[in-house]
FIBA-805920 format. One line per 5 residues: number of its first residue (from 1); their letters; for each residue x, y negated, z of C-alpha. Coordinates in steps of 0.25 Angstrom, whole numbers, m for minus. Example, Ala and Ser with C-alpha at 12.3 -4.5 7.8 and 13.67 -1.06 7.14 Angstrom:
1) as) 49:18:31  55:4:29
END
This chain:
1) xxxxx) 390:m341:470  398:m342:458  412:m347:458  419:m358:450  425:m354:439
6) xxxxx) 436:m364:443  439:m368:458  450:m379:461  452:m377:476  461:m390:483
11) xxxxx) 471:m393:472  483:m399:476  495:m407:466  505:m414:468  515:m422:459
16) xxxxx) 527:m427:466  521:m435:475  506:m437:470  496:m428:473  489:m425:460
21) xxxxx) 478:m419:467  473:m415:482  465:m403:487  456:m405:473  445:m394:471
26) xxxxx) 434:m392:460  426:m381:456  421:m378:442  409:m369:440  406:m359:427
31) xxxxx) 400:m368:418  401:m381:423  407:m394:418  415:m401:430  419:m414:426
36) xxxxx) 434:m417:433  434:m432:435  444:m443:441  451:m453:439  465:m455:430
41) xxxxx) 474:m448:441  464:m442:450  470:m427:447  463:m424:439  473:m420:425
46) xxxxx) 481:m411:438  469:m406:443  465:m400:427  481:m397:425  481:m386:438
51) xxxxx) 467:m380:432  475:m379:419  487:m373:426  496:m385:421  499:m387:437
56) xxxxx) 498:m379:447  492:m385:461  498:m388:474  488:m384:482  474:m378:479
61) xxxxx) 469:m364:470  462:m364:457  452:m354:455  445:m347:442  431:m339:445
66) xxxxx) 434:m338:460  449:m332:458  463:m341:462  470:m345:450  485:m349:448
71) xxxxx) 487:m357:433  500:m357:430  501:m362:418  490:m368:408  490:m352:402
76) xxxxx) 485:m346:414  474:m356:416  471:m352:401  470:m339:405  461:m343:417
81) xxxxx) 452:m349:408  455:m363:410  458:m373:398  460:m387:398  456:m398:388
86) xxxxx) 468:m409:391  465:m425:389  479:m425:382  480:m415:370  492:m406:370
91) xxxxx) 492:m401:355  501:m398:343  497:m409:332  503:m400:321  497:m388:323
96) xxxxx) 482:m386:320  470:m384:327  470:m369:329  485:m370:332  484:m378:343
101) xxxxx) 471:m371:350  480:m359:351  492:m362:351  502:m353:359  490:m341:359
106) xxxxx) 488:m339:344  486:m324:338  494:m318:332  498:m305:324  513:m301:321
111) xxxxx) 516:m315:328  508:m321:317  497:m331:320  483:m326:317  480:m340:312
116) xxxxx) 466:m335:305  462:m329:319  465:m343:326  457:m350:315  444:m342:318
121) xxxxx) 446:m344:333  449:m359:331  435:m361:323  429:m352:331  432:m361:345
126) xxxxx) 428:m373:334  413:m368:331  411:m365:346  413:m379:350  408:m386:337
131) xxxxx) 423:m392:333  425:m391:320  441:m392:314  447:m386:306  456:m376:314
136) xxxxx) 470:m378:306  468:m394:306  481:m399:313  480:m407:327  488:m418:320
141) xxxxx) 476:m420:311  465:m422:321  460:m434:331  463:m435:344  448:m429:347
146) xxxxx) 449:m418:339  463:m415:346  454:m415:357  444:m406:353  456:m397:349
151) xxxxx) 460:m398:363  446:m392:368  446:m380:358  458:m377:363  453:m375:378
156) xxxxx) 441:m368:373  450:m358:365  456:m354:378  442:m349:381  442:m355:394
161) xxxxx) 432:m355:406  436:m366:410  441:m378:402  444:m392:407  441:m404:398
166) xxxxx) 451:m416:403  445:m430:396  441:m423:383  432:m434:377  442:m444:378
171) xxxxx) 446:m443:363  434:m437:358  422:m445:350  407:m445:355  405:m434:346
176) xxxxx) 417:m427:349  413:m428:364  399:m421:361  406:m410:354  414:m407:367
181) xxxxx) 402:m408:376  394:m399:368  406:m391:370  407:m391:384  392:m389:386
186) xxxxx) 393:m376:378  407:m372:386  397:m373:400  387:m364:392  399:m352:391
191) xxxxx) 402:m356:405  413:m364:403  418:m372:414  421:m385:411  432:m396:417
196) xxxxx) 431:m411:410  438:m423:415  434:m434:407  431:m452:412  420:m452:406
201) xxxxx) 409:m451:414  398:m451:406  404:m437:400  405:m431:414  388:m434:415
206) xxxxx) 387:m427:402  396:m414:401  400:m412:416  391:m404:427  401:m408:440
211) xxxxx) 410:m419:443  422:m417:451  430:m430:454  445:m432:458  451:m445:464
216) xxxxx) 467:m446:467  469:m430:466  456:m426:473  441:m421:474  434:m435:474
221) xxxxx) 420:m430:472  410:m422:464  396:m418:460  388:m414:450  387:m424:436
226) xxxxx) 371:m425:439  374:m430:453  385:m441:451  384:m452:445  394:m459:438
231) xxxxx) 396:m471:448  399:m460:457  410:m453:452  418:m464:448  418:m469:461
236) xxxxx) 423:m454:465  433:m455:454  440:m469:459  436:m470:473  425:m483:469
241) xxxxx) 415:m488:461  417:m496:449  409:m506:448  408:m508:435  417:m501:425
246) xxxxx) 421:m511:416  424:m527:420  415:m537:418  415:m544:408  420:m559:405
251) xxxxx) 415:m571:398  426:m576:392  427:m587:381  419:m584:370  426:m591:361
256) xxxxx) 441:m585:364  454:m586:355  456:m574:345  468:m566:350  469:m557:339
261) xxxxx) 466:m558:325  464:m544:318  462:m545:301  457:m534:291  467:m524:298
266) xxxxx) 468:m512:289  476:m500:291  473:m485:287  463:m482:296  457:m495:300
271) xxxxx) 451:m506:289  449:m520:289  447:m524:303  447:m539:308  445:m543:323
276) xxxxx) 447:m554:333  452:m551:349  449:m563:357  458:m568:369  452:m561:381
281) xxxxx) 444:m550:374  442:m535:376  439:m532:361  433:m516:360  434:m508:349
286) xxxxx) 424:m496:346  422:m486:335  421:m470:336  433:m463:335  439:m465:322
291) xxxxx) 435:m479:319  449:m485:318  449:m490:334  462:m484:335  468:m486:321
296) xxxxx) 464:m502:324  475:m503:337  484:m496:328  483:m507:317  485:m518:327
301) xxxxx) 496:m513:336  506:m507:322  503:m494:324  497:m495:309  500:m503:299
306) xxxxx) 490:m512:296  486:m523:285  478:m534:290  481:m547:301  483:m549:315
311) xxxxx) 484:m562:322  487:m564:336  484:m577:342  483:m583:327  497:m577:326
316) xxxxx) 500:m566:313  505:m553:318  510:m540:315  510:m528:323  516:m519:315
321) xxxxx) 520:m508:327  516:m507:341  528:m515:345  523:m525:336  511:m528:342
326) xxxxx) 516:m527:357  525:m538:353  513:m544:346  506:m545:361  496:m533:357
331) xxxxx) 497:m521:364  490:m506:363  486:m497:372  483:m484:363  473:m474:362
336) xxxxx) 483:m462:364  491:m466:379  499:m455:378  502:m452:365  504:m468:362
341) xxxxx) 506:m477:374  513:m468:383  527:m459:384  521:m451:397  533:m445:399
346) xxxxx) 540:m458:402  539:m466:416  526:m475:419  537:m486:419  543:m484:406
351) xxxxx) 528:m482:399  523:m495:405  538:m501:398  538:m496:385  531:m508:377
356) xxxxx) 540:m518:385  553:m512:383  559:m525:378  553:m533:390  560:m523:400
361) xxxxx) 574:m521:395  586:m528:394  596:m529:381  588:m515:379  591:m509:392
366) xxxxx) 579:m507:401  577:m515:413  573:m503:421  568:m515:435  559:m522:425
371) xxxxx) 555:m509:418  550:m505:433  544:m518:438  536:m518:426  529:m505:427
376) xxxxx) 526:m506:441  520:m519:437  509:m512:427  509:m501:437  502:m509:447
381) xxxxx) 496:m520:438  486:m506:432  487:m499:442  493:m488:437  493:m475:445
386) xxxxx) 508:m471:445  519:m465:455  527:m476:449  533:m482:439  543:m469:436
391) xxxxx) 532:m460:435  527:m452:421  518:m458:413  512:m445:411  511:m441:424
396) xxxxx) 500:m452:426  484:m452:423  479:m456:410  473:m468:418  486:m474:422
401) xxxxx) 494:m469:409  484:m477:404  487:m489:411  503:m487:409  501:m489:394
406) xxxxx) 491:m500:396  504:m506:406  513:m505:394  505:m511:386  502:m523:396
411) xxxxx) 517:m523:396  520:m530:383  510:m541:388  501:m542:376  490:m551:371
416) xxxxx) 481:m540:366  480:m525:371  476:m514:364  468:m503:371  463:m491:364
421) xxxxx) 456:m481:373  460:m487:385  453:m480:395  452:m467:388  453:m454:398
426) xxxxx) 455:m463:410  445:m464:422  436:m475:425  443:m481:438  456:m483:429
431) xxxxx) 447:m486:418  441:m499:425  456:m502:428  458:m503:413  445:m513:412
436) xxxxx) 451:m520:421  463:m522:416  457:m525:401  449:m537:407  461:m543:415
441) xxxxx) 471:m542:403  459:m551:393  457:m559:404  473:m566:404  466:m569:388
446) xxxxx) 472:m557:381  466:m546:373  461:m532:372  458:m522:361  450:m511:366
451) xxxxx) 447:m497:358  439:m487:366  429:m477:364  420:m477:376  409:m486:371
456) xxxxx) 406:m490:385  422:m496:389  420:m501:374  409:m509:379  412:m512:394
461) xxxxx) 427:m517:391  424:m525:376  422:m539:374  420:m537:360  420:m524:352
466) xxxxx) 424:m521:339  420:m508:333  427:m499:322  422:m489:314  430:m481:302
471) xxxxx) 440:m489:302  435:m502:301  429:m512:311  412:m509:310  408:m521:319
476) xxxxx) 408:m529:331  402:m531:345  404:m543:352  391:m542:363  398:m530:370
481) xxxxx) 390:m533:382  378:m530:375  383:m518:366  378:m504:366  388:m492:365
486) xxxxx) 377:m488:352  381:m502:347  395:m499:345  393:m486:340  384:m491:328
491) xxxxx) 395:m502:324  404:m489:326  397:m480:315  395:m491:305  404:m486:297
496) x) 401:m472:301
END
């Protein structure tokens, strides 16, 4: 019988006083996409960093083609033939392409860089994959998709046998998404093994060939993709079946009062768009990547300057910076949680404070009691996975990260909350939570403006759905119970 390439043997890690994982085992075969799945916090991210030689275990043995392993560091694992794809990119934005792919192993003769030799092996590792850059284009300049691809030809430089994919889609475009499982399919043709972690489970039915399932730090269940259905492994991933993944919906007044009142707002990257929010509402807004979705929050919250009018409650006003608008009773959750609405190296505490420092202090000194009663208050109003209210930010999920900025948001009590992306990389138990939460916060008569790109939440979570493309607003959908996800992609390539 053939052995695994990579056999995980009763892993064992602990932090403090969690345990991260317990007795965890998995086997990986020559050629075979394992899809590593789990909720935010299941061990997942501590599972992939001891593969990676980021941690070493506790307890338990790695082994590579049948033979015990030790990585002690991410080098040796490299060496091993093991490379890891990472959610969050770890690059150097001003430095190129080819730079950043091998950076700290470039060739070189007399100490000099053989910078035309690493231009032939960057377009080289370009064509195999189909990506096509230009190699001495600076990460600065690209998307936060190509950043990703950037990412991937990075582990494939490494020539690894094994390479670990962790929630690679979730900034990539449908097209962008093809590319990379074509990619993958020709990695399993070489014989590549393949690790992928993703939330979405309608890419594990189409690139994975096993699933194995993790729940609070330990093997929940697995089987092979043909054999499970997805009913089935969400209910190994959070312990029960949902029902139904996204509320039901309500029928409100028809004719509810305008909340907000959006005129021919125009900025550099977005032209001419006038909307309504009603009291009550779950307003969508679709479009590709690119069509101004993003650039449309940062016109209405001051992160842009903007021409144009916005009226709340019949009322004039001006959000001229994010502070603005909190006081102006709109609040945003943004797209990037770590690069914008978090400090992770500061406590859960502190994070969930940050937009209500004038609320908790006292002739500018803080009030440390307040400061603590109202953290622990959002803690346990979302639910939010924590040691407690002194812990890290960083040393948290994505899933409660996520809820710690939607927390600080809530904080400043506000009329109309922003949420772009708001359930992007986190698992469908924590997901639901988020629904949940979305439809209690209309129901007190408030407001949400929703950006997403999965067309399925755009539909199950809207009430109403605007949709931009280039830039500008191409349409609107008002029967979202009766739209189709081809629907919104029409209105989306009007312009196209």
């Amino acid at each position: 019988m053939t052995k695994p390439v990579l056999e995980v043997k009763d892993i064992s890690k602990r932090f403090g006083g969690i345990i991260a994982l317990d007795q965890v085992s998995l086997t990986v075969n020559k050629g075979e996409v394992l899809c590593l799945l789990g909720e935010n916090g299941a061990g997942k991210s501590t599972l992939i960093n001891i593969i990676s030689g980021v941690y070493q275990p506790d307890e338990g043995e790695v082994f590579i083609d049948g033979e015990p392993v030790v990585m002690k560091n991410p080098h040796i694992a490299h060496q091993l033939g093991v490379s890891t794809v990472y959610q969050e990119l770890v690059q150097y934005p001003d430095m190129n392409i080819m730079e950043n792919l091998y950076s700290g192993r470039y060739d070189t003769t007399f100490g000099l860089i053989r910078k035309k030799e690493m231009y032939r092996r960057t377009r080289e590792l370009m064509d195999r994959v189909q990506i096509h850059f230009d190699p001495t284009t600076y990460i600065r300049d690209l998307s936060v998709a190509q950043r990703q691809l950037v990412e991937i030809l990075k582990a494939l430089s490494y020539d690894a046998k094994i390479i670990v994919f962790d929630e690679p889609t979730a900034s990539l475009t449908a097209d962008e998404t093809r590319t990379l499982f074509s990619m993958i399919g020709r990695l399993r043709e070489e014989g590549r093994s393949i690790i992928y972690i993703s939330h979405r489970l309608e890419e594990v039915s189409e690139v994975g060939d096993r699933v194995v399932v993790l729940k609070d730090g330990r093997n929940s269940g697995e089987g092979t993709v043909g054999e499970l259905s997805h009913e089935a492994i969400i209910t190994m991933m959070v312990g029960r079946t949902l029902d139904e993944r996204y509320p039901d919906r309500e029928e409100g007044e028809k004719d509810r009062p305008v909340v907000l009142s959006v005129e021919a707002l125009t900025t550099q990257k977005i032209q001419d768009v006038s909307f309504e929010l009603y009291e009550g509402e779950i307003l969508g807004i679709g479009g590709l990547v690119g069509s101004g979705r993003t650039e449309l929050v940062h016109a209405l919250v001051g992160i842009d300057k903007a021409s144009g009018s916005v009226t709340m409650h019949d009322v004039s006003v001006r959000n001229t910076s994010p502070s603005a608008s909190f006081r102006n009773k709109i609040a945003a959750v943004p797209e990037d949680r770590k690069g914008q609405g978090l400090v992770p190296i500061l406590t859960v505490k502190h994070n969930i404070g940050l937009s209500s420092l004038k609320a908790l202090s006292r002739l500018g000194i803080m009030d440390k009691k307040k400061e603590l009663a109202y953290s622990r208050r959002f803690i346990q109003h979302l639910q939010i996975k924590t040691t407690g209210p002194s812990q890290p930010v960083e040393d948290l999920s994505g899933g409660n990260q996520q809820k710690i900025v939607i927390a600080k948001c809530l904080a400043t009590e506000p009329d109309i909350l922003i949420l772009d992306e708001p359930t992007r990389g986190i698992d469908v138990g924590t997901k639901a939570e988020i629904y949940q939460l979305m439809k209690d916060f209309v129901k007190t008569g408030k407001a949400i403006i929703m950006i997403t790109s999965e067309l399925p939440e755009l539909l199950g979570m809207s009430d109403r759905i605007l949709v931009m493309s280039e830039g500008r607003l191409a349409g609107e959908i008002r029967d979202v119970q009766n739209a189709t996800e081809e629907q919104v992609l029409k209105v989306a390539v009007r312009y196209g």
